[in-house]
DOTORRO-177443 format. One record per residue: x, y negated, z of N, C-alpha, C, O, CB in turn. Coordinates in steps of 0.2 Angstrom, whole numbers, plus 5000, padded with zeros to 4 digits. Glycine has a CB too. Layout:
BEGIN
PT  n.px  n.py  n.pz  ca.px  ca.py  ca.pz  c.px  c.py  c.pz  o.px  o.py  o.pz  cb.px  cb.py  cb.pz
PT     X     Y     Z      X      Y      Z     X     Y     Z     X     Y     Z      X      Y      Z
...
***
This chain:
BEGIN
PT  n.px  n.py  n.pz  ca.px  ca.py  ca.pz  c.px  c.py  c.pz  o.px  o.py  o.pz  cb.px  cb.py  cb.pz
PT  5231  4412  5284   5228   4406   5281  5231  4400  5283  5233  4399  5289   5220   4406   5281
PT  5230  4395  5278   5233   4390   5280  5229  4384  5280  5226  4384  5274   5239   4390   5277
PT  5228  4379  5283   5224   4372   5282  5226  4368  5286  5226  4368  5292   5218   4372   5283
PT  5229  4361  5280   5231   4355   5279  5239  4356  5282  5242  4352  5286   5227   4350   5283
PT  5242  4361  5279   5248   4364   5282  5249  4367  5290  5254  4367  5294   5253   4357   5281
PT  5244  4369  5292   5244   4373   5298  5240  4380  5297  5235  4381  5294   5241   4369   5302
PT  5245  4386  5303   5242   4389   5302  5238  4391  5306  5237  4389  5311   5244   4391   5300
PT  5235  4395  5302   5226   4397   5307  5228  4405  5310  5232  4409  5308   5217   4398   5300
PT  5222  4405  5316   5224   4410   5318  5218  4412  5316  5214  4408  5313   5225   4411   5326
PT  5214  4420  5316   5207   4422   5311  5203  4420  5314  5199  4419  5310   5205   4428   5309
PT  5202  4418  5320   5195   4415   5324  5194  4408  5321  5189  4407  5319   5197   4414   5333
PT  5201  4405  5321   5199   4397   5317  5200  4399  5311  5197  4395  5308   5205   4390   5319
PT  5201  4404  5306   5200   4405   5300  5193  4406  5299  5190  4402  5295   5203   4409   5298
PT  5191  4409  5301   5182   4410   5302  5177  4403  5304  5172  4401  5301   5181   4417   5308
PT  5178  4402  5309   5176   4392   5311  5178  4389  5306  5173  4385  5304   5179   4388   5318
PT  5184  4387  5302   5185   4385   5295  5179  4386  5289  5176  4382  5285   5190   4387   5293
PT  5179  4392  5289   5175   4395   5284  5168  4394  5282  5165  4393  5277   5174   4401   5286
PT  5166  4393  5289   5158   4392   5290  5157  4385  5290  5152  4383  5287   5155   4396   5297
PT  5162  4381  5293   5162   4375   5290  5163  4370  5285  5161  4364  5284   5164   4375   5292
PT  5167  4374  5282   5166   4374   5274  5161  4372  5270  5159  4368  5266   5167   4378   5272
PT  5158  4379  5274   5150   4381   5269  5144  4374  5271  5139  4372  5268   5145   4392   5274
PT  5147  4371  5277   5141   4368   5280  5140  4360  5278  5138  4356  5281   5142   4368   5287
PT  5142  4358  5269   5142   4350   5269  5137  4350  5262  5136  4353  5257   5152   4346   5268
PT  5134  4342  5266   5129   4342   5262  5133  4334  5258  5134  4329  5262   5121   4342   5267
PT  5134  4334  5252   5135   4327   5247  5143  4326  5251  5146  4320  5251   5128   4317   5248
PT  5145  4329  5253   5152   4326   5255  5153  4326  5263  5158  4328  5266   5151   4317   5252
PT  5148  4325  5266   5147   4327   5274  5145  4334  5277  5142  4339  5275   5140   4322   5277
PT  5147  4332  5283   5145   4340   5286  5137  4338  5289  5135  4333  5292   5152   4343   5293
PT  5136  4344  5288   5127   4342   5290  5125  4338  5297  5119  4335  5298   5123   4351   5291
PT  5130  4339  5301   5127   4337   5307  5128  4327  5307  5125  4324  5311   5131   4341   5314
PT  5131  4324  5302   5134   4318   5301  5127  4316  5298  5127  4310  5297   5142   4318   5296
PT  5121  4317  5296   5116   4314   5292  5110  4314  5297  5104  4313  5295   5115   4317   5284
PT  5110  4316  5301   5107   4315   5305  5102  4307  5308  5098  4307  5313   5110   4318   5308
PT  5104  4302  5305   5104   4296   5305  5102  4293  5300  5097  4289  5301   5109   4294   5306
PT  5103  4293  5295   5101   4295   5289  5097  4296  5287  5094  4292  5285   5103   4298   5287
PT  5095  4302  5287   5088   4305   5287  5083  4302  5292  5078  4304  5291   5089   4312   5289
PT  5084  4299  5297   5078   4295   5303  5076  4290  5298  5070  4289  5297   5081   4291   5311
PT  5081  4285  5295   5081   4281   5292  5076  4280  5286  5072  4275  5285   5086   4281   5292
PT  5078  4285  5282   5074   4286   5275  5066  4287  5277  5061  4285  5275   5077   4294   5271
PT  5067  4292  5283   5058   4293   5286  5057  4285  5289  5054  4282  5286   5057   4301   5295
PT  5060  4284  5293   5057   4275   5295  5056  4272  5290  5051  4270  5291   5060   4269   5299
PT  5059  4270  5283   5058   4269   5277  5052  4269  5273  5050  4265  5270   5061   4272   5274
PT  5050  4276  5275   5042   4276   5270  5047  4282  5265  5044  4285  5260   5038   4266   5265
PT  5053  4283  5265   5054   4286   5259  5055  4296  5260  5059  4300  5260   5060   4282   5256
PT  5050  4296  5259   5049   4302   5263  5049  4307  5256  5047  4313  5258   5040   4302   5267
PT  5050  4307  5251   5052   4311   5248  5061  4312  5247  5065  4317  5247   5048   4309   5243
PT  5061  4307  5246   5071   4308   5247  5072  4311  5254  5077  4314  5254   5075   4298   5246
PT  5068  4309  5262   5071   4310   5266  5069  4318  5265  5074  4321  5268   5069   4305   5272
PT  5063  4324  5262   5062   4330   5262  5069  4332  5258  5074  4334  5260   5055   4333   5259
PT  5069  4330  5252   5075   4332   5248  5082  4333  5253  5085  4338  5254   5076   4325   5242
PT  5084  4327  5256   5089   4327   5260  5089  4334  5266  5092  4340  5266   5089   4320   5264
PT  5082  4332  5270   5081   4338   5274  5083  4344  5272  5087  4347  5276   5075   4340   5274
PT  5081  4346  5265   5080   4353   5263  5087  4355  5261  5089  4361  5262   5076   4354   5257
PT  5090  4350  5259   5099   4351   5258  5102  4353  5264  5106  4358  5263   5104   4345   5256
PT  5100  4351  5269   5105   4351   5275  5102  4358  5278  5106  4361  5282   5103   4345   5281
PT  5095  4362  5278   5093   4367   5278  5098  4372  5273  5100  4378  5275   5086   4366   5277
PT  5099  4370  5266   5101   4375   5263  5110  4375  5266  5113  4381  5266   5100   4373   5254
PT  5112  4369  5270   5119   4371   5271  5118  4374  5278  5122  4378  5279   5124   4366   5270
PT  5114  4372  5282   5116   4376   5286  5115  4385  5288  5118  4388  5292   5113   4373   5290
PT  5109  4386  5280   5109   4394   5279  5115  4395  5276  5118  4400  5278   5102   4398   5274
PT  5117  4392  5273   5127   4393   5271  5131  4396  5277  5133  4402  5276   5131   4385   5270
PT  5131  4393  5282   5134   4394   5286  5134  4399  5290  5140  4402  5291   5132   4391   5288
PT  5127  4400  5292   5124   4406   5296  5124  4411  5292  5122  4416  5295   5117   4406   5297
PT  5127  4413  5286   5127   4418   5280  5136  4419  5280  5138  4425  5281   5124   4414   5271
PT  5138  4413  5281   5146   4415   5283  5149  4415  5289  5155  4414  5290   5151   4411   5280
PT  5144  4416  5292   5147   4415   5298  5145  4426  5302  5149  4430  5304   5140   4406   5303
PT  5138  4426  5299   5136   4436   5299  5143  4440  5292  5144  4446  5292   5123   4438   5293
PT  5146  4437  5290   5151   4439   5286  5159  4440  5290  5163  4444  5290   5151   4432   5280
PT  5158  4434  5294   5163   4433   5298  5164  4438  5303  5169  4440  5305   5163   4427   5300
PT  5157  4442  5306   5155   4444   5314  5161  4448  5315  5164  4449  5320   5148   4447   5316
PT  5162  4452  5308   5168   4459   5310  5173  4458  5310  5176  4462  5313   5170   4464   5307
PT  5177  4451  5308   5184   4449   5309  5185  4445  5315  5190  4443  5317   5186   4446   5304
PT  5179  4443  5317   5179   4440   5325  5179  4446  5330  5180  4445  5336   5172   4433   5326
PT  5177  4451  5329   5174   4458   5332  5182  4460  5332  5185  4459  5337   5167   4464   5327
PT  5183  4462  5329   5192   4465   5327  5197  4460  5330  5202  4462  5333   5193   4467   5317
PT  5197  4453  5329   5202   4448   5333  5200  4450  5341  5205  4451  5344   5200   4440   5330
PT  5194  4448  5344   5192   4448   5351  5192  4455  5355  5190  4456  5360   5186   4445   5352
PT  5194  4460  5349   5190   4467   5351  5185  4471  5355  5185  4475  5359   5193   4471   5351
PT  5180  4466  5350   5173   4467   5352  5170  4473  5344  5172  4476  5339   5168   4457   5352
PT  5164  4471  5347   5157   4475   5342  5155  4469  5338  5154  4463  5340   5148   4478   5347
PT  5156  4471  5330   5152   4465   5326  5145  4463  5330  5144  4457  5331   5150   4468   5318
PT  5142  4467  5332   5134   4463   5334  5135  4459  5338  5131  4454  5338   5128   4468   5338
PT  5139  4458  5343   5142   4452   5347  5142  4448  5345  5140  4443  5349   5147   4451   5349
PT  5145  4447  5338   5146   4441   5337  5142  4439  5330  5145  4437  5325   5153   4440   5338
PT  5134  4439  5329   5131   4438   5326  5131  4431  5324  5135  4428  5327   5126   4441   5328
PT  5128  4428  5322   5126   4421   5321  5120  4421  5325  5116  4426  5325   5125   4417   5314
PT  5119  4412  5329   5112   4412   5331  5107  4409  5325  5109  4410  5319   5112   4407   5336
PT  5101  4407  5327   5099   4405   5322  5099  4398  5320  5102  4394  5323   5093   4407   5322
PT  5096  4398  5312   5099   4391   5311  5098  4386  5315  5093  4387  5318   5099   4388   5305
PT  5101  4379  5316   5097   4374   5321  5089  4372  5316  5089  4371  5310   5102   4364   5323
PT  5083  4374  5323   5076   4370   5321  5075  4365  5318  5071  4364  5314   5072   4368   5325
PT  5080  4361  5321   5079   4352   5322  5078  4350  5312  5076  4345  5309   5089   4346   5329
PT  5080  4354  5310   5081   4352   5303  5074  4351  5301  5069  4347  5300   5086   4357   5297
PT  5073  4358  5301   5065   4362   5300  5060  4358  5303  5055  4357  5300   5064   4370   5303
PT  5060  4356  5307   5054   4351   5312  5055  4345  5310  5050  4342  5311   5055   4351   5321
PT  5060  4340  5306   5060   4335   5301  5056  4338  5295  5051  4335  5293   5068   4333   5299
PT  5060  4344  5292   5055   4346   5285  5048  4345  5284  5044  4344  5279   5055   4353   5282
PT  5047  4347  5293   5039   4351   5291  5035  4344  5294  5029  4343  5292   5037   4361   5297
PT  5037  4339  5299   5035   4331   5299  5035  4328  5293  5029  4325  5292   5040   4327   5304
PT  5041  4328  5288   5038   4324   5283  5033  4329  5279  5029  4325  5276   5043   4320   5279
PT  5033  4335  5277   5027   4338   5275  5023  4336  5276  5020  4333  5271   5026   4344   5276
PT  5021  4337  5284   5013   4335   5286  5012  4329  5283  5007  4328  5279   5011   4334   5293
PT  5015  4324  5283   5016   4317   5282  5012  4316  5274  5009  4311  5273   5025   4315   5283
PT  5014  4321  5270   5014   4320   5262  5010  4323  5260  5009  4324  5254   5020   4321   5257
PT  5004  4328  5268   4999   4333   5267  5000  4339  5262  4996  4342  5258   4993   4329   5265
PT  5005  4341  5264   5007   4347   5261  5009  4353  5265  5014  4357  5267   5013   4345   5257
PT  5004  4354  5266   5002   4360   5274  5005  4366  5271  5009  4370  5275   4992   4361   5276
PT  5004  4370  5263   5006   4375   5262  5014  4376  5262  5017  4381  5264   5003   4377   5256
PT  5016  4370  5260   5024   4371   5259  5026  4368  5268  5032  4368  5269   5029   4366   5250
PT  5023  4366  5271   5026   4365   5280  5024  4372  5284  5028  4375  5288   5022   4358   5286
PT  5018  4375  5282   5021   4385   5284  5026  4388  5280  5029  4392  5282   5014   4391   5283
PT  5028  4387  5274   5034   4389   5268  5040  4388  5273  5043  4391  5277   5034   4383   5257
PT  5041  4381  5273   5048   4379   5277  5048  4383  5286  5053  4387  5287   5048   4368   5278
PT  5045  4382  5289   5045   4385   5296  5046  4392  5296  5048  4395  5301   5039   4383   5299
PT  5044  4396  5289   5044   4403   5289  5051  4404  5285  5055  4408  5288   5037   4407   5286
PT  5053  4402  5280   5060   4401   5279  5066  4400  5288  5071  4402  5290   5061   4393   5272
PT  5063  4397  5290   5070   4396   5296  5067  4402  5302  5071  4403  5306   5071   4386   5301
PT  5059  4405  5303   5059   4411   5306  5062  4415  5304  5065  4419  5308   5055   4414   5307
PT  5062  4417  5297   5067   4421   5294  5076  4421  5294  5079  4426  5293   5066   4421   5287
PT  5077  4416  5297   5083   4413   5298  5085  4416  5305  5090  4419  5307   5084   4405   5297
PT  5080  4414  5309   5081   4412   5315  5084  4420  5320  5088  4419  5324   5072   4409   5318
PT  5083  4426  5317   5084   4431   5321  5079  4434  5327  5074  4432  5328   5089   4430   5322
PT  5082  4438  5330   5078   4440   5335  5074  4434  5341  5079  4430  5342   5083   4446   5339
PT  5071  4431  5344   5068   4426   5347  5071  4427  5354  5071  4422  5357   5059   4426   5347
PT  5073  4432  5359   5076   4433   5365  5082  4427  5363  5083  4422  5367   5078   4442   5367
PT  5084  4429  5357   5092   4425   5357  5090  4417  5356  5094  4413  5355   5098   4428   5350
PT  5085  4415  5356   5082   4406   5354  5084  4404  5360  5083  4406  5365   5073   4404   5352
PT  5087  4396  5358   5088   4391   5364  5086  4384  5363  5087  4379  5360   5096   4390   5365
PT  5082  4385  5367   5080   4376   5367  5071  4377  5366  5068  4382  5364   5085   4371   5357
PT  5069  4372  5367   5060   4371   5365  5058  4369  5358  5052  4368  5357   5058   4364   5369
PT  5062  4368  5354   5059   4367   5346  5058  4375  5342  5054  4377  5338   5067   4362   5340
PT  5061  4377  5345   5057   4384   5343  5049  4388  5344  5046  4392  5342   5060   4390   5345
PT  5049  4384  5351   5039   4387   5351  5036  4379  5348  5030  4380  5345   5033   4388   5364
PT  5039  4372  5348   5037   4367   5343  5034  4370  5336  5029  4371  5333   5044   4362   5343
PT  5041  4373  5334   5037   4374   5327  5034  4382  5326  5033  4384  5320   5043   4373   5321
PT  5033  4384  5330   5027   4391   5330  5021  4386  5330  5017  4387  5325   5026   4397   5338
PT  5020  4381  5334   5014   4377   5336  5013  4375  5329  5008  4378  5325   5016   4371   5342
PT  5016  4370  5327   5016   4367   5320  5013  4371  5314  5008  4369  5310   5024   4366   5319
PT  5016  4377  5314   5017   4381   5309  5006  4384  5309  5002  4386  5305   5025   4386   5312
PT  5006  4385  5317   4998   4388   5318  4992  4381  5317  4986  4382  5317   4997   4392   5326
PT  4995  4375  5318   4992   4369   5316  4990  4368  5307  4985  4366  5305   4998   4363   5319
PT  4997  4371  5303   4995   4369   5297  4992  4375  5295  4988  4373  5290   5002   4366   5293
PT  4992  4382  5295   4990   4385   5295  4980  4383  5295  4975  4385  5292   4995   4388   5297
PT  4981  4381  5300   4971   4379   5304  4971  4374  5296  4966  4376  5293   4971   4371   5317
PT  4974  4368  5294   4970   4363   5291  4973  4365  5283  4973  4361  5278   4972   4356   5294
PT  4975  4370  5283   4976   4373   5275  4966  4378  5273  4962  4378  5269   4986   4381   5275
PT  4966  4382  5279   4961   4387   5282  4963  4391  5276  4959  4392  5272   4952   4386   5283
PT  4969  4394  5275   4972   4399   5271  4973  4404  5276  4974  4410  5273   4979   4398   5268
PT  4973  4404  5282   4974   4411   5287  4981  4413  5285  4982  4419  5285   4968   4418   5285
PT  4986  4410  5283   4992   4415   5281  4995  4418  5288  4999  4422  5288   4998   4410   5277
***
């Protein structure tokens, strides 16, 4: 494969790939991050979910080409596809979605979003970082003020 007249070896063809998959209006998802603070300091909290939710959908893009990828990175490094699984997607998106949810008192769709990125997320041994017991918390918070018990 070739990109911008260079060529790729399959490891960088696969990091291309997934990269690719990951742009939200023109940007790669991690570039709106500023952006999105913004729209929330704004008051405009419906455009800033909309944004959110885009950047959630690209980064399941990712994570979808990235478990596509695991066997040709497995066969380049000769490894076991399970090695090289994807992690799960980043929280930090989800814990913006499910803040401005609360924010717009829409408690049923801020457990909807948190359980879309557990579904993402994969086994929990492999989770890094503190936003993942954040949004379990979250997630049993909106659940308590829906009293849906989901």
């Amino acid at each position: 494969m070739r990109r911008e007249g260079l060529a790729l070896s399959p490891l960088d063809e696969c990091d291309a790939d997934e990269h690719d998959t990951e742009y939200v209006r023109g940007k790669h998802f991690l570039e709106w991050g500023d952006e999105l603070k913004r729209l929330k300091r704004e008051g405009r909290l419906d455009d800033a979910l909309t944004l959110a939710m885009e950047i959630i959908e690209a980064t399941e893009r990712g994570q979808s080409t990235a478990a596509r990828n695991a066997s040709k990175r497995a066969a380049y490094l000769r490894g076991k596809p399970e090695d090289h699984q994807p992690r799960e997607t980043p929280p930090g998106w989800t814990e913006h979605a499910a803040i401005i949810l609360r924010k717009l008192g829409r408690f049923d769709e801020k457990v909807a979003v948190i359980d879309r990125w557990i579904a993402h997320a994969g086994p929990s041994h492999r989770w890094v970082g503190a936003k993942h017991a954040k949004l379990l918390e979250r997630r049993g918070r909106a659940i308590e003020l829906t009293g849906s018990g989901a």
